[in-house]
C-alpha positions in Angstrom: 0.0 0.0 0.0 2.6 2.5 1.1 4.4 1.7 -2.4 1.6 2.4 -4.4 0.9 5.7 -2.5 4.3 6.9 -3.5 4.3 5.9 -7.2 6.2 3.0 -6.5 3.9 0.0 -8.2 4.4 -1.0 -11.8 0.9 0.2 -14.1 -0.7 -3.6 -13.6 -0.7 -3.8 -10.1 -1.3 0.0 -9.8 -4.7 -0.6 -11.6 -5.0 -3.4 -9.8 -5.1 -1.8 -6.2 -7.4 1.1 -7.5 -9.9 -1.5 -9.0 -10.1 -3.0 -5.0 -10.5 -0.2 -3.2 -13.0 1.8 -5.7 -15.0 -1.4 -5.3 -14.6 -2.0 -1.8 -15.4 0.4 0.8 -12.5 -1.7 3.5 -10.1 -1.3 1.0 -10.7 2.1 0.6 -10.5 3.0 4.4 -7.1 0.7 4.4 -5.6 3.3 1.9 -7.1 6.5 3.6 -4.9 5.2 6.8 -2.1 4.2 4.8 -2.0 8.1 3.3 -2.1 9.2 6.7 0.4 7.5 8.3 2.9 8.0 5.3 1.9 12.1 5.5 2.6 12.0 9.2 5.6 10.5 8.7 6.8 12.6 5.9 5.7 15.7 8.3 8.4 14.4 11.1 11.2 13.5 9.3 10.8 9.9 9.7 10.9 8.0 5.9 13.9 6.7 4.7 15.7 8.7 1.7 14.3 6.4 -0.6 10.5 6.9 0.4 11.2 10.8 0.8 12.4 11.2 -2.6 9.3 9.0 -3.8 7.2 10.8 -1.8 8.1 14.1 -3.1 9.0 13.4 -6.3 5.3 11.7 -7.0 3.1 12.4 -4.0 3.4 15.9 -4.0 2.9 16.7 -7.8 -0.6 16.9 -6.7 -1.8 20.8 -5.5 -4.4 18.8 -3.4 -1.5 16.3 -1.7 0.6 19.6 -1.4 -1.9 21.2 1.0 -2.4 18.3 2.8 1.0 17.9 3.8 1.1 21.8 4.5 -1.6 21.0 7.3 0.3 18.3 9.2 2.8 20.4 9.6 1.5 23.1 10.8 -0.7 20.5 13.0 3.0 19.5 14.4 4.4 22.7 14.8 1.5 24.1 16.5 1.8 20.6 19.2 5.4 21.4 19.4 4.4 25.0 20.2 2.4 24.7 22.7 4.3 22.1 24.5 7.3 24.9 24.6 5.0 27.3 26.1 4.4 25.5 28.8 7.7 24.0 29.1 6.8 20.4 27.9 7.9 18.2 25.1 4.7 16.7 24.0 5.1 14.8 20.9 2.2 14.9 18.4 1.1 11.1 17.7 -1.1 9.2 15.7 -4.6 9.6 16.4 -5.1 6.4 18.7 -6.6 7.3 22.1 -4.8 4.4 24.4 -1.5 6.2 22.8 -2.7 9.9 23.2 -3.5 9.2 26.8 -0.5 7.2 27.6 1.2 10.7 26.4 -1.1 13.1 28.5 -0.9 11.5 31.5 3.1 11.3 31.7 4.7 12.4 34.7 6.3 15.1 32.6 2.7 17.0 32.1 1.5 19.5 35.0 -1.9 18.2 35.6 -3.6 21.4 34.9 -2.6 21.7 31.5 -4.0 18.4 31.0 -7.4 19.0 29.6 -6.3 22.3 27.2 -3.7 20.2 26.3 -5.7 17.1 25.3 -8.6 18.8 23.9 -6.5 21.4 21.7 -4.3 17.9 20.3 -7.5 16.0 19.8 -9.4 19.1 18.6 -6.6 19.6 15.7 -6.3 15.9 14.5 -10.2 15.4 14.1 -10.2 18.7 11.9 -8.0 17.4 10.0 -9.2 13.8 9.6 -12.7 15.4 9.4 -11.1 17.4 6.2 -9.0 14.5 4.5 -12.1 12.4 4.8 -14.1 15.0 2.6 -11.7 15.5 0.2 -10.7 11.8 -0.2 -14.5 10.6 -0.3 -14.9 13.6 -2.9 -11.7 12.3 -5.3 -13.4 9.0 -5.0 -16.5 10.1 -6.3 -15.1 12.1 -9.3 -12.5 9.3 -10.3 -15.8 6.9 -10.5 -17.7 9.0 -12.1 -14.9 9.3 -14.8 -14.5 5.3 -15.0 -18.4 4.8 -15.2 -17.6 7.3 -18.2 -15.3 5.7 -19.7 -16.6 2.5 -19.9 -19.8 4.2 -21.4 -18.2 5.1 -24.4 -16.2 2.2 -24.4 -19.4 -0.1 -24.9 -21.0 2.6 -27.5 -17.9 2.3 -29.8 -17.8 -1.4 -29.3 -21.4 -1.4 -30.0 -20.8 1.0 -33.3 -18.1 -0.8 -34.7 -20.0 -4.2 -34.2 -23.1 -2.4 -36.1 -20.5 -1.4 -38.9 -19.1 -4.6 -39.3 -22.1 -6.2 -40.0 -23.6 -3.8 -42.6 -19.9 -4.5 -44.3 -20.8 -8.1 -44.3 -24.3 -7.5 -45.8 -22.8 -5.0 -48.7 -19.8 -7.7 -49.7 -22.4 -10.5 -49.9 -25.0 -8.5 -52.1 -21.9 -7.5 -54.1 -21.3 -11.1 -54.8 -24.3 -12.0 -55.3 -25.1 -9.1 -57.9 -21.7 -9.4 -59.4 -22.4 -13.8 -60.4 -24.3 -13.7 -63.0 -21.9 -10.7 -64.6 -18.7 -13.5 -63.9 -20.8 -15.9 -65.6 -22.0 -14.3 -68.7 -19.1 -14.8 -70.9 -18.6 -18.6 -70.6 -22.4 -18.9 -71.1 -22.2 -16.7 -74.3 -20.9 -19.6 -77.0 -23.8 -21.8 -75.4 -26.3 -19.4 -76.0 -26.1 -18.6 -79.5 -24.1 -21.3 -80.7 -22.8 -19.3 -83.6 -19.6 -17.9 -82.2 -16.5 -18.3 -83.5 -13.5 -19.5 -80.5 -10.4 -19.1 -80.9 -8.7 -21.3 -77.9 -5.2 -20.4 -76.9 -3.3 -22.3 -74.1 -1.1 -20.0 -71.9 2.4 -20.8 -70.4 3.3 -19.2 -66.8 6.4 -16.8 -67.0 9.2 -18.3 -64.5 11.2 -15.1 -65.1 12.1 -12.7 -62.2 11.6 -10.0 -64.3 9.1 -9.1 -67.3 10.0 -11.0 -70.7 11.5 -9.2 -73.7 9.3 -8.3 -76.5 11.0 -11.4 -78.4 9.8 -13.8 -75.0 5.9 -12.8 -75.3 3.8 -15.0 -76.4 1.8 -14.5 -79.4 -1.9 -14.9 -80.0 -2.7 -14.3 -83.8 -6.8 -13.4 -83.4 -8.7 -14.0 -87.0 -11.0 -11.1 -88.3 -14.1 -13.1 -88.0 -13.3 -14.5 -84.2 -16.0 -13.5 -81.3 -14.8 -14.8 -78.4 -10.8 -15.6 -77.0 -10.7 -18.4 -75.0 -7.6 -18.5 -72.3 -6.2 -21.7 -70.6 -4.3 -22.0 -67.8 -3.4 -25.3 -66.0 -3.2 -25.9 -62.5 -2.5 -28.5 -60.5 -4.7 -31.4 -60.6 -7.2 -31.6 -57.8 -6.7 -27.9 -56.9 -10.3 -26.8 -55.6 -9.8 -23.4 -54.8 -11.7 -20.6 -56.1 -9.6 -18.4 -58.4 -9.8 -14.9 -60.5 -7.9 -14.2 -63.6 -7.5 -9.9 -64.0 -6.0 -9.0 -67.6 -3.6 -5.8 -67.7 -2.0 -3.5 -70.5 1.9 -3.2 -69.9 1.2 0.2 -68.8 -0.8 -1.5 -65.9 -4.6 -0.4 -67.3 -7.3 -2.8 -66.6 -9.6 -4.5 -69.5 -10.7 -7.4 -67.8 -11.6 -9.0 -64.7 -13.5 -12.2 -63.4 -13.6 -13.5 -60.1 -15.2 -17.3 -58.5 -13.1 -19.0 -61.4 -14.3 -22.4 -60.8 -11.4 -25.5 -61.9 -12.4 -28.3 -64.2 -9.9 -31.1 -65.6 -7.0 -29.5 -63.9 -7.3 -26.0 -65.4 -9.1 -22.7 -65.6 -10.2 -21.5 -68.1 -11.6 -17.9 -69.0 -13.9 -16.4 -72.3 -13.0 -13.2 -73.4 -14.5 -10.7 -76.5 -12.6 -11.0 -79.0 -12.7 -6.7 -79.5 -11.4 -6.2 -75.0 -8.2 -7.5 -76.9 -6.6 -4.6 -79.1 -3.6 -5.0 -80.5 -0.6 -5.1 -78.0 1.1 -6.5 -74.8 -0.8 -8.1 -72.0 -0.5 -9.3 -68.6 -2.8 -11.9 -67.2 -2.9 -12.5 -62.9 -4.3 -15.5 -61.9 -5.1 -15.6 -58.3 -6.8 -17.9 -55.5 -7.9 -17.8 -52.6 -6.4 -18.2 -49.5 -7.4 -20.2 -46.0 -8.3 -16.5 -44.4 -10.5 -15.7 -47.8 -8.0 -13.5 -49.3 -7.0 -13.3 -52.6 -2.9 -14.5 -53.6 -1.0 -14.0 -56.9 -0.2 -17.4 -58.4 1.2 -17.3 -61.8 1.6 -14.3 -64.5 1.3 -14.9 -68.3 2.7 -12.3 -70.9 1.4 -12.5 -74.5 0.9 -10.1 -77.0 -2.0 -10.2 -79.5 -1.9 -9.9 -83.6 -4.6 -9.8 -85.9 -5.2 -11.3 -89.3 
């Protein structure tokens, strides 16, 4: 207790001890003596170096912890006064009356100073006590009512962020489910009409660290009359991952995309009008999905496409 009163706990067990003693009212009374006795003691000179140096290097930071010392003192210098006036050293004690009286009624004491002497000792400490108590009982009060706070808004953002992450999960699954039948068009095209012309091409992966050489591309020669460009891609057999294939320019602009690539026969395959393909260089990304539901780069395929 006395550690923690001068700033002497690490943060853990700090929190700790103000958890028991805003909770329980003995606790709370434990510390209030504690503070007491370690202010009395401070007042007479009595710590060790160590605890002084605590003590007024933490304790007294506080205006409030400040003035309370400032009255002990003066609560001792006013015992030690009076005792000098009428000649006795009476020694200001703690506030326990089998001590007090053990004091007072010292051979050392002239009985008729006695009474002004015990009442004007006793008088002075139960001021005091009477003013710690209020102040204490009032820090209390404000330092709960600054937790109960706390905790308010702790729940409310909790609560907010719990609200948010659910109206995320709503919009992400609409977005799939809206965005399907888009992925799906293009492979049920041919099927459809069934007067398309296919031209199927069969992709390599690049192993290079670096982008191939304009010699390294591979070449896809489309025919005038061709409707749809068919890409292959194998992957390993058995692989039942979901995948998505995004096409890119060199200079890294988008014209294609499709996502929940399903595998068949150990490879994927995507259906692609024949006019998203220009002539030039192209980068194709294939990517699957991961154990978390994330998306992972694969493989990369460089071609470039001719016409006829």
């Amino acid at each position: 207790m006395t550690r923690y009163l001068l700033g002497d706990l690490p943060e853990t067990e700090e929190a700790a001890v103000e958890q028991e003693y805003f909770a329980d009212p003995e606790r709370f009374e434990e510390v209030w003596a504690a503070e007491n006795d370690l202010v009395d003691r401070y007042a007479r000179g009595r710590l060790s170096r160590g605890e002084r140096e605590l003590f007024e290097r933490n304790y007294l930071q506080s205006p409030k912890h400040r003035e309370r010392v400032a009255v002990a003192r003066k609560l001792v210098e006013a015992a030690d006064r009076r005792a000098a006036e009428s000649g006795v050293a009476l020694q200001f004690v703690e506030p326990a009356p089998g001590r007090l009286m053990e004091e007072l009624n010292t051979p050392r004491m002239p009985r008729s100073l006695l009474p002004a002497a015990a009442f004007l000792l006793l008088f002075s400490v139960f001021s005091w006590l009477v003013i710690e108590r209020g102040r204490l009982n009032e820090e209390l009060g404000k330092t709960r009512a600054q937790l109960s706070e706390q905790q308010r808004r702790e729940r409310e953002i909790a609560d907010q962020l719990a609200a948010e992450r659910e109206q995320s999960g709503k919009l992400k699954s609409e977005l799939g489910r809206l965005q399907e039948p888009l992925t799906q068009q293009p492979s049920q095209a041919p099927a459809q009409t069934g007067r398309q012309s296919i031209l199927s091409f069969l992709l390599a992966p690049w192993r290079g660290s670096r982008a191939p050489g304009a010699g390294e591309l591979q070449q896809i020669t489309i025919p005038r009359e061709t409707d749809l460009v068919r890409l292959q891609m194998k992957i390993e057999q058995g692989d039942s991952r979901r995948f998505q294939a995004t096409i890119r320019t060199v200079e890294r602009a988008q014209v294609w995309n499709q996502r929940s690539l399903k595998p068949g026969s150990g490879s994927i395959t995507v259906n692609i009008p024949a006019n998203k393909l220009p002539l030039g260089d192209y980068i194709l990304t294939l990517s699957a999905t991961t154990p978390t539901g994330d998306m992972e780069e694969i493989h990369r395929y460089f071609f470039r496409i001719t016409r006829r």
